[in-house]
Every structure is written in structure tokens, then in C-alpha cells.
C-alpha positions as CSV (number, residue, x, y, z in Angstrom):
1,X,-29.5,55.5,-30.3
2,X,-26.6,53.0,-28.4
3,X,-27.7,50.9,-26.5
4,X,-25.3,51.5,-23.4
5,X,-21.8,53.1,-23.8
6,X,-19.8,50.0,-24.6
7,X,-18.2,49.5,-27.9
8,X,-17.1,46.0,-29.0
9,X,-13.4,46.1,-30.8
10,X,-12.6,43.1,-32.4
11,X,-9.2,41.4,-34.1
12,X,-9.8,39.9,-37.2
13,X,-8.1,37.0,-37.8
14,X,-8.8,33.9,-35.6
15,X,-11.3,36.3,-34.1
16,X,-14.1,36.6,-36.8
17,X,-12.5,34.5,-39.5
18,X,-11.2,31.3,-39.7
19,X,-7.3,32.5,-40.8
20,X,-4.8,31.9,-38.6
21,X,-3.5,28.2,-40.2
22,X,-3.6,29.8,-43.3
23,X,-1.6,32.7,-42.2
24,X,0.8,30.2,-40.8
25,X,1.2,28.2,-43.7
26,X,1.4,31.4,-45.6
27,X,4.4,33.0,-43.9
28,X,5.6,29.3,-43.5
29,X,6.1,29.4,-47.3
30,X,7.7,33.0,-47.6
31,X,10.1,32.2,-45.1
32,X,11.3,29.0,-47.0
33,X,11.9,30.9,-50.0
34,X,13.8,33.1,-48.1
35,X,16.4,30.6,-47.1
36,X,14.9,30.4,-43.3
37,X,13.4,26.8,-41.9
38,X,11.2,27.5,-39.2
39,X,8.8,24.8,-37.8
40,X,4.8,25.7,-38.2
41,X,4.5,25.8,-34.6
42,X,7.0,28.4,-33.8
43,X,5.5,30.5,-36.9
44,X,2.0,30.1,-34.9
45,X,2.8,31.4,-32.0
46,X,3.4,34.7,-33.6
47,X,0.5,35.1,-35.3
48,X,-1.2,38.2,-33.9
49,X,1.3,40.5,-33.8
50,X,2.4,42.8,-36.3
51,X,3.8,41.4,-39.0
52,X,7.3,43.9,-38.4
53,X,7.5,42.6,-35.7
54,X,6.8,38.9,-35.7
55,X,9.6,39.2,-38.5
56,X,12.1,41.0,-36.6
57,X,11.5,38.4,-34.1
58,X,11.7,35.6,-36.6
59,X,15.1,36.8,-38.4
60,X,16.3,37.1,-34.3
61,X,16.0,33.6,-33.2
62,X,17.4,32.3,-36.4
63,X,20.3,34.1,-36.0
64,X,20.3,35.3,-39.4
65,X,21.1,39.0,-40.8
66,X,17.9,41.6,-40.3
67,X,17.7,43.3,-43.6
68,X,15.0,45.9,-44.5
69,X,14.9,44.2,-47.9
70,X,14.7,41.1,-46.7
71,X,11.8,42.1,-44.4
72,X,10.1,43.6,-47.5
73,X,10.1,40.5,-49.7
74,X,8.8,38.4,-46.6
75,X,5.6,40.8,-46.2
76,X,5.2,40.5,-49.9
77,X,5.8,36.8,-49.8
78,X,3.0,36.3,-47.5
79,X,1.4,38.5,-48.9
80,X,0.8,36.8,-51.9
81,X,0.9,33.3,-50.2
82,X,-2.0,34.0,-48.1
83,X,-3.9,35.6,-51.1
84,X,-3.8,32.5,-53.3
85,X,-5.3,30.7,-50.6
86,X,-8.2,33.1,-49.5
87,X,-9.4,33.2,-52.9
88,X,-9.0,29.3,-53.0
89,X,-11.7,29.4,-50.7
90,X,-10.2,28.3,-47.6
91,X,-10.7,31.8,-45.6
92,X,-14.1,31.8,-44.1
93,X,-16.0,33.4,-41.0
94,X,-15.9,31.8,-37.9
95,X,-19.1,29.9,-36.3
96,X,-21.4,32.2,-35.0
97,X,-19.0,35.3,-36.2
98,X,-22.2,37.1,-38.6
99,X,-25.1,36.3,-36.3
100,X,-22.5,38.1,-33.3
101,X,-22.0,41.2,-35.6
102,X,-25.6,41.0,-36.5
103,X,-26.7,40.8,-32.7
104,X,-24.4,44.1,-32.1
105,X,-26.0,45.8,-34.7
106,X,-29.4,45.6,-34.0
107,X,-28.7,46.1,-30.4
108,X,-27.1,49.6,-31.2
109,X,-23.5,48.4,-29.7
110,X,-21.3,50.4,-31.7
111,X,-18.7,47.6,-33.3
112,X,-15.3,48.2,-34.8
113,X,-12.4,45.3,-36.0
114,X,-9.2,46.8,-35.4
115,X,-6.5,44.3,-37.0
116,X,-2.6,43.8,-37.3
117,X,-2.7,42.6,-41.3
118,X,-1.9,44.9,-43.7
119,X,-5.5,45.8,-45.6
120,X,-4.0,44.0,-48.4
121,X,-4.5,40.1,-46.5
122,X,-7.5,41.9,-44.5
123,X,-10.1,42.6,-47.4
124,X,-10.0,39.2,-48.3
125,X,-11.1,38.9,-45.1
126,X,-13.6,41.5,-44.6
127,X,-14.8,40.1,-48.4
128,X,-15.5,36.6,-46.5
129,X,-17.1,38.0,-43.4
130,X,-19.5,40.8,-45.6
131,X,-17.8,43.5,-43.7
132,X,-18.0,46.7,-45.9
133,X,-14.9,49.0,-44.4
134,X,-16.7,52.3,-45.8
135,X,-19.8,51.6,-43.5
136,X,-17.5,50.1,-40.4
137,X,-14.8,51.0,-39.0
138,X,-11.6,49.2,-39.7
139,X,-8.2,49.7,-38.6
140,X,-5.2,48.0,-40.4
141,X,-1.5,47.9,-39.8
142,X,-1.4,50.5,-42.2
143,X,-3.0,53.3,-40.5
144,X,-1.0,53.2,-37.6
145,X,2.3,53.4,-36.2
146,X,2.7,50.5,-34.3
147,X,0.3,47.2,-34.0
148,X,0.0,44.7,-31.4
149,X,0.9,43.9,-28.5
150,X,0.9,48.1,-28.5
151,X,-2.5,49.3,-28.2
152,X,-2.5,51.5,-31.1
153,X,-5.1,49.8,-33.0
154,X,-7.6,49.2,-30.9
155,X,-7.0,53.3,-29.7
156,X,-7.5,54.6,-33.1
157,X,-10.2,51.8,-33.5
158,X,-12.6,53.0,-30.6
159,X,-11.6,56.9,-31.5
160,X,-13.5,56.3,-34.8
161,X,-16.4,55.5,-33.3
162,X,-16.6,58.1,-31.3
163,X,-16.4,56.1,-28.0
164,X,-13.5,56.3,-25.1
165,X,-11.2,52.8,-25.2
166,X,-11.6,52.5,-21.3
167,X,-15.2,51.9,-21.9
168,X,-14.3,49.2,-24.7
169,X,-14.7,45.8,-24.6
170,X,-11.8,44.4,-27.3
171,X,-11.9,40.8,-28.6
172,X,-9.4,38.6,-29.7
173,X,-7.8,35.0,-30.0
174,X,-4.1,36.1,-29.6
175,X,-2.3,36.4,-26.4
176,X,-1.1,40.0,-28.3
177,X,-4.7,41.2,-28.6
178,X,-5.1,41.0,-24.7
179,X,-1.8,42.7,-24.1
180,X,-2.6,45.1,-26.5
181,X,-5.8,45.6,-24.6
182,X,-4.3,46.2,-21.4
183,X,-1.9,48.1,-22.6
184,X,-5.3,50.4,-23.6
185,X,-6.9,49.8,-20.3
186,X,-10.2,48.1,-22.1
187,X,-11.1,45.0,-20.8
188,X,-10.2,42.0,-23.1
189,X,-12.0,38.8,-24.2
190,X,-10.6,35.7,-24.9
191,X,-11.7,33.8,-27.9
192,X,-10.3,29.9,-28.3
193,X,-10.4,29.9,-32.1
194,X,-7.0,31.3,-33.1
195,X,-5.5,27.8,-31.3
196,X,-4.1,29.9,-27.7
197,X,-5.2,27.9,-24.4
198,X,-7.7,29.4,-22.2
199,X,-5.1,29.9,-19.3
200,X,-2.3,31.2,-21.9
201,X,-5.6,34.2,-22.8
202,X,-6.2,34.7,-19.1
203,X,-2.9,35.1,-18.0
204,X,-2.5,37.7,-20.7
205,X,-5.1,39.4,-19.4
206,X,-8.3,38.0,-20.7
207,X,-11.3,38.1,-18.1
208,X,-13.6,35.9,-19.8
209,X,-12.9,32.9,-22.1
210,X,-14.8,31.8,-24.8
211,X,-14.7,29.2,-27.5
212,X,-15.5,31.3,-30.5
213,X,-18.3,33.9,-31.8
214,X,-21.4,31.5,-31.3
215,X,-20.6,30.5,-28.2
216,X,-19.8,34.1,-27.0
217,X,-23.1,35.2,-28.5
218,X,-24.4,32.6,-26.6
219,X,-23.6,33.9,-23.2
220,X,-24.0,37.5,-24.5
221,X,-25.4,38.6,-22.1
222,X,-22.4,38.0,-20.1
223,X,-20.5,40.7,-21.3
224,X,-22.7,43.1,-22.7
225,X,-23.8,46.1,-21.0
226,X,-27.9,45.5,-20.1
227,X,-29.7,49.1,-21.4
């Protein structure tokens, strides 16, 4: 039986696994064989939104035509960017990230990752982090209409496990994952490992602030409902 009635949603990227540079550096390289020059920075502070989105937004400040083609062979570009280096081995789970799942689990806190990759860059993910997506619940950009900052993921997340979002607790790195959780009226923690400043996370929204899955699991306690 559950422990209490809180469920843990969690982003993915920056979250649980150590991505978000490589994401960077993967849409870093799509967009330069797309004809747009972009710094890294300015690439990185889009990272945890959907990737529709953070494009549309891209093509926008560069002033350059918005094409649905073009849009398409960006996604795929990264796409296959960010694959060559997950299976290069660079794509791993953050500190603490499996002992914090593991904790959950045995504790009977229902847990879900709710994420705005596509599935194809999130199983190499879920492959790093020994996440099986038949046994857990996980919500890509596929499976719904809109990602973050709109709260449809994390919805849809917490619907499959059977639990209302108001009584969620959702996780992320991104200033767009505590947005989005607002936006669902969950509460929203702040994790330092996707490279956003604590008062950037709290501003968004974020009511505690921790450095990454060990150290949360380490003040557990803190934001977990007692039985």
C-alpha cells in the first residue's frame, strides 16, 4: 500500500540524468548545419522546454524564416546528435538519482518521470538510469499535446498513476518544469543540476532548492509526506 497520498513526478533530463550539456551541444550542432549560429549559452537556456517550442523560439530571435521543414530536420538533427553521444557513453544518472528512485520505491511513494524529449532521445536515457517504461510510468513529448512550460506532462503523468496532480510533488532542474508545475498547481522542487541558479528556480516557483538527487535524498524527509 502508498505510503501517504503524494506522488513524486520527475523531469528527466538534468533531473535524473546527467544530459543537459549534451543536449546543448547536440542542438548546437543541428543548428549549425542548418545555417543558424547560436552561442551554447543562449541554446542552454532553453533546454527544458519543448523542443517545438524552444525552436520556434530559436528561428524567432535569429530572425530567420520559420519553416515546418526546417523545424523537422532540426528535431531530427538533434535527434541523431544527441544519440551518437548517449551511446558514446557520456549520458549517465545523476548522483544519488537510483538510490532516490530506490528510496521511493520501497517507501510505496508512487513515482512517475514525465519529460519534454521525444521518447526517441529519452530511452537512451531511461536505458542509463534502468528505468523500464512498461513497469513506470513515462510521459514523453509524444503523448501529449503540448510540453513544458504547459503542464500537460506532468497532468497526464500523475493521471497514470492514479493519483490527483494537486497532491503531486514535481521535480525538475529547469525554470520550465516549475512553471509547468504551477501551471498544474503541484508544488515544484528545484534541483541545481541542469545549471539554473537557485533564485532563477525559486522565482519560477520552486519552494525548495536542492543540489541534485543525493542531496535531496538526503533531506528526504523534507519533502516527503511522513506515513
Amino acid at each position: 500500500m502508498p505510503r501517504s497520498k503524494t506522488a513524486f513526478l520527475f523531469d528527466l533530463d538534468g533531473t535524473l540524468v546527467d544530459s543537459v550539456y549534451q543536449h546543448v551541444l547536440a542542438w548546437k550542432e543541428s543548428l549549425d548545419a542548418e545555417g543558424i549560429d547560436l552561442s551554447v549559452w543562449r541554446i542552454h537556456r532553453k533546454i527544458g522546454m519543448s523542443g517545438g517550442l524552444f525552436t520556434h523560439i530559436l528561428l524567432r530571435e535569429t530572425g530567420m524564416e520559420i519553416t515546418h521543414d526546417r523545424i523537422e530536420r532540426l528535431r531530427i538533427g538533434h535527434a541523431a546528435a544527441y544519440g551518437r553521444l548517449a551511446t558514446a557513453g557520456s549520458v549517465k544518472p545523476l548522483p544519488g538519482a537510483k538510490a532516490l528512485l530506490a528510496w521511493l520505491t520501497d517507501a510505496g511513494i508512487p513515482w512517475g518521470i514525465a519529460t519534454s524529449g521525444r521518447m526517441e532521445t529519452a530511452a537512451h536515457n531511461l536505458e542509463a538510469l534502468g528505468v523500464d517504461s512498461s513497469k513506470v510510468p513515462v510521459v514523453t513529448r509524444d503523448q501529449v499535446r503540448h510540453a513544458k512550460p504547459d503542464p500537460d506532462l506532468f497532468v497526464t503523468c500523475a493521471e497514470r498513476l492514479g493519483m490527483d496532480i494537486r497532491e503531486a510533488v514535481v521535480l525538475g532542474d529547469s525554470i520550465w518544469d516549475m512553471l509547468a508545475a504551477q501551471r498544474a498547481r503541484s508544488l515544484g522542487i528545484g534541483l541545481l543540476s541542469g545549471g539554473y541558479g537557485e533564485n532563477e528556480l525559486e522565482r519560477a516557483g520552486a519552494y525548495r532548492v536542492f543540489a541534485d538527487p543525493a542531496d535531496l535524498l538526503l533531506h528526504i524527509d523534507e519533502v516527503a509526506a511522513r506515513s
